[in-house]
C-alpha positions in Angstrom: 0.0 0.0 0.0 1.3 3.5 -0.8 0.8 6.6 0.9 -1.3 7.3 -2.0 -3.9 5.0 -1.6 -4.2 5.6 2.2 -5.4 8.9 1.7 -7.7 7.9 -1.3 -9.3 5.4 0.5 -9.3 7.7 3.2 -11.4 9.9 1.4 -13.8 7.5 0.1 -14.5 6.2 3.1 -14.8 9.3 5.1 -17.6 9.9 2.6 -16.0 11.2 -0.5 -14.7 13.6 0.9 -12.1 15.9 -1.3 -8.2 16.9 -1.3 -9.7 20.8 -0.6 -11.1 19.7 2.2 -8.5 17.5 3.6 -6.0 20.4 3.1 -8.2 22.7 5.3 -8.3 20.0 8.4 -4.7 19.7 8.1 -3.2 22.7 7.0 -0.9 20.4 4.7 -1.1 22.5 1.5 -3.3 21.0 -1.4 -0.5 21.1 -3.6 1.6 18.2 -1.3 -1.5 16.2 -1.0 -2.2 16.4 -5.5 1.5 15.4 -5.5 1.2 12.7 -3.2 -2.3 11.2 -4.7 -1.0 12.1 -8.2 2.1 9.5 -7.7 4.9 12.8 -7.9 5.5 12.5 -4.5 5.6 9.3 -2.2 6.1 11.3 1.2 4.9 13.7 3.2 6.0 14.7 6.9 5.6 12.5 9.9 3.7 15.4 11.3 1.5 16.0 8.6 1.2 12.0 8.0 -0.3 11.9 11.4 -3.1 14.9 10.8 -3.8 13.4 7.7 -4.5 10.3 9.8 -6.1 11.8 12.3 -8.8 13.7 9.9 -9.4 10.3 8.3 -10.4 8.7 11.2 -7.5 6.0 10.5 -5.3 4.2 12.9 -1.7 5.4 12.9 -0.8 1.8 13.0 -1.7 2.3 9.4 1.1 4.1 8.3 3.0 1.3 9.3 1.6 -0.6 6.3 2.8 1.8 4.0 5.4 0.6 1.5 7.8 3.6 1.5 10.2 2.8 -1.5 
């Protein structure tokens, strides 16, 4: 699993929720999270990992999963 696809299914299951308003619950700019779901960018910050988290109701033990090549 990528980092990718946590925060899309993230935001399917939070009820299709968008990147817009993700960005505004984090304050991780919108332009890290496109590069992230668009496959230009494979990280973000362990901080802003764990308030994406956080507004995706996911368990942090989730980010474990990640595959982080």
């Amino acid at each position: 699993m990528s980092l990718a696809d946590l925060i899309n299914d993230g935001l399917r299951l939070k009820g299709n929720k968008t990147r817009y308003w993700l960005a505004n619950v984090t304050g991780v700019s919108i332009a890290a999270l496109y590069d992230v779901t668009n496959g230009k960018r494979s990280r973000l910050t362990l901080p802003s990992m764990v308030k994406v988290a956080i507004a995706l109701d996911l368990d942090l033990n989730e980010l474990k999963k990640i595959d982080w090549k």
